[in-house]
C-alpha positions in Angstrom: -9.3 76.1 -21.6 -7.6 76.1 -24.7 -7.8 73.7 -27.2 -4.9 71.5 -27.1 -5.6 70.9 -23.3 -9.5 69.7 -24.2 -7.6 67.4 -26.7 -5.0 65.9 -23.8 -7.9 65.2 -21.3 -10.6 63.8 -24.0 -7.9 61.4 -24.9 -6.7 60.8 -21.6 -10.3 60.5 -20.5 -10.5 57.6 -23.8 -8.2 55.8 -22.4 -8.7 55.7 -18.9 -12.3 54.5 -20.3 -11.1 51.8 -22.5 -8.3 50.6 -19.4 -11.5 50.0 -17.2 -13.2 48.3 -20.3 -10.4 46.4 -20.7 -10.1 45.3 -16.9 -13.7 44.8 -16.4 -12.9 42.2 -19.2 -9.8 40.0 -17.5 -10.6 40.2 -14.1 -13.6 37.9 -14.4 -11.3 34.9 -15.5 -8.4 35.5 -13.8 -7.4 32.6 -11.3 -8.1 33.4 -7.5 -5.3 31.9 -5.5 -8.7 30.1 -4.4 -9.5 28.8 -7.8 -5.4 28.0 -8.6 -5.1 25.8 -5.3 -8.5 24.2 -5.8 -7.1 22.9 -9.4 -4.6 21.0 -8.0 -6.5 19.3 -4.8 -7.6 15.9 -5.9 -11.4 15.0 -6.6 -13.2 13.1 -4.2 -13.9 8.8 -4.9 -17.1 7.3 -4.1 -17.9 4.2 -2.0 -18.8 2.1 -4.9 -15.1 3.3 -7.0 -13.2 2.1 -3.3 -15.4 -0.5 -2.8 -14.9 -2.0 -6.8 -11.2 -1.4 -6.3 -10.9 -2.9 -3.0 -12.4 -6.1 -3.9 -9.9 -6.6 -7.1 -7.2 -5.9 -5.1 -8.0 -8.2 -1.2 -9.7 -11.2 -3.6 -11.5 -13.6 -1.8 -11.1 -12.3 1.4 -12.5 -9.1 0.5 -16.7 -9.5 1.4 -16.4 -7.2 4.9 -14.7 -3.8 2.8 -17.8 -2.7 2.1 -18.9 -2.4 5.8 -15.4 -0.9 6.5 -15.6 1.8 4.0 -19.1 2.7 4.6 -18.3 3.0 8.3 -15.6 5.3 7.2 -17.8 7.5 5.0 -19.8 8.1 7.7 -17.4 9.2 10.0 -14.6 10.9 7.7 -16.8 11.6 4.3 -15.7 11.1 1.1 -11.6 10.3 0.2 -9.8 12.4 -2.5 -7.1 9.9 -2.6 -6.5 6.0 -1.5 -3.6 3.7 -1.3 -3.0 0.1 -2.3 0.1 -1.4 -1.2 2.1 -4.1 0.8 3.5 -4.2 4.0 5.2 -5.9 6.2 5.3 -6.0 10.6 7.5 -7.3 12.8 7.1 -7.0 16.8 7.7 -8.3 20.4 5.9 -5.6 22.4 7.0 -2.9 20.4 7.6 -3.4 16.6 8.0 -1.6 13.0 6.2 -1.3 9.9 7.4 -0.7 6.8 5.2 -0.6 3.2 5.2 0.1 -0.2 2.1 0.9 -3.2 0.8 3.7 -5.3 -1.0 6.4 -4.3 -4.1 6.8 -6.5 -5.9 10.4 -7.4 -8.9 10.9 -9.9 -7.4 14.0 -11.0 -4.0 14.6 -9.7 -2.0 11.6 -10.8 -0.7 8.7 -9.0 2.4 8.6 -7.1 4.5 5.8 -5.9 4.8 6.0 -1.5 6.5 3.8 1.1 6.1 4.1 4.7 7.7 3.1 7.8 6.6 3.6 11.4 7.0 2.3 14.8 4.2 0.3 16.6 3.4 -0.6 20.5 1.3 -3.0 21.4 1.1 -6.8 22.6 1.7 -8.8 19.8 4.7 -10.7 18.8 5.9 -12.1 15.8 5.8 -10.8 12.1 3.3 -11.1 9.2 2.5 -9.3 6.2 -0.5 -7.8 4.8 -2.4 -6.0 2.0 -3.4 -2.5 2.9 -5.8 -0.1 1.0 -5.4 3.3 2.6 -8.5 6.0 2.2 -6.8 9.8 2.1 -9.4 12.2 3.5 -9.0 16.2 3.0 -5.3 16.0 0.8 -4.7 19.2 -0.7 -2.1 18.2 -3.2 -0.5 14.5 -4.1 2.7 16.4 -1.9 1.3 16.7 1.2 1.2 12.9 1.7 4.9 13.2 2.2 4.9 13.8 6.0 4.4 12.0 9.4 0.5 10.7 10.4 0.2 10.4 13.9 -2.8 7.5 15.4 -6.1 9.7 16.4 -6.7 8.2 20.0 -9.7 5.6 20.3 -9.9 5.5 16.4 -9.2 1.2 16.3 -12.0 0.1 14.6 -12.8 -3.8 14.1 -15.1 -4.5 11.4 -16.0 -7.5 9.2 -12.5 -8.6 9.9 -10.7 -5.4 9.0 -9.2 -3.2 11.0 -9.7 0.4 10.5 -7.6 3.0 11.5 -7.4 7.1 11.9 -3.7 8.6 11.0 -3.9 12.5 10.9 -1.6 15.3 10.4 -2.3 19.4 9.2 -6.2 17.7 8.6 -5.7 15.1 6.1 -7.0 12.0 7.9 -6.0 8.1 6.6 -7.4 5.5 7.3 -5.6 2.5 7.0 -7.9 -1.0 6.4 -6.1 -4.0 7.1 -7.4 -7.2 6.7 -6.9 -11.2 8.2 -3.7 -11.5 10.9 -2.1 -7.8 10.5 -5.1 -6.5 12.0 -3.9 -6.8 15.6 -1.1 -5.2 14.9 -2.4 -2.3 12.7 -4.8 -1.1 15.4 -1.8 -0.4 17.5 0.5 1.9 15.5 1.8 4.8 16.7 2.4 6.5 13.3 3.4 6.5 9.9 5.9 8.1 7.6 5.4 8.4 4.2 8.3 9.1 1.4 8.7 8.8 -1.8 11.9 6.7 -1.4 12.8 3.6 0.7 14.3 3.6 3.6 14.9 1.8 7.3 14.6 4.6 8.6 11.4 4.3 10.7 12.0 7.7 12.2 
């Protein structure tokens, strides 16, 4: 082998050696599409944070949200997301629901949501409520932007809340409602969140 060749392969063998080097160096912080999708899914609240939270926002009539949300943590876990907002029902055996509040995150920002849904049940009448909404298993702030459909035998009368199950793609919401909504918040069919209003309950 003549010389000029032993030169070409020792400096091809050089840098093939300092190309490893050099990849054995960026792969270990390079994002997985694992790690990149885990950045944006919100951080899970504690009881105490929703608990502290829900009592500013119901007032007086607030001492039962601690039974409701622990009842929920034992079923659904911890939230990486809730909801505090207004609504408003009106019904003679079947009715609508339509609401408005802000989406809350520890991580991921918070986002301004209405809603709008049909409802069956036996009620008539009309009313409206404060709701604080717990957002279980939400992989980004977008995904809340879809359709939740009840979870059969998920009504749930506590304390004088009612608790709901919504789910859809496996993000679960529970809706707490507390006082005269109640009766009609254990019967709704769905909701549909937006980020604009609309009468569209559809």
């Amino acid at each position: 082998m003549s010389i000029q060749s032993r030169r070409h392969l020792s400096r091809r063998h050089v840098l093939g050696s300092l190309a490893a080097s050099a990849t054995g160096l960026v792969l270990p912080s390079a994002t997985t599409p694992a790690q990149a999708q885990d950045a944006g899914r919100p951080k899970k609240f504690t009881s105490t944070e929703l608990v502290d939270n829900g009592h500013r926002f119901f007032g007086s009539i607030s001492r039962g949200l601690a039974k409701v949300v622990e009842e929920a943590g034992h079923r659904w876990g911890q939230p990486n997301a809730y909801i505090l907002g207004q609504e408003a029902t009106g019904a003679f055996f079947a009715g609508l629901r339509f609401g408005e509040g802000t989406m809350y995150t520890r991580n991921a920002g918070d986002r301004k949501l209405f809603w709008q849904g049909p409802s069956i049940g036996f009620d008539a009448g009309g009313d409206g409520d404060r709701t604080m909404m717990l957002v279980y298993n939400l992989p980004s702030v977008a995904d809340i932007h879809q359709r939740f459909v009840g979870v059969d035998g998920s009504a749930y009368l506590v304390a004088g809340f009612a608790m709901t199950a919504l789910t859809a793609n496996d993000i679960v919401i529970v809706p707490i409602r507390s006082g005269v909504g109640a009766r009609l918040g254990i019967n709704i069919s769905y909701l549909k969140f937006t980020e604009t209003s609309t009468w569209n309950p559809f």
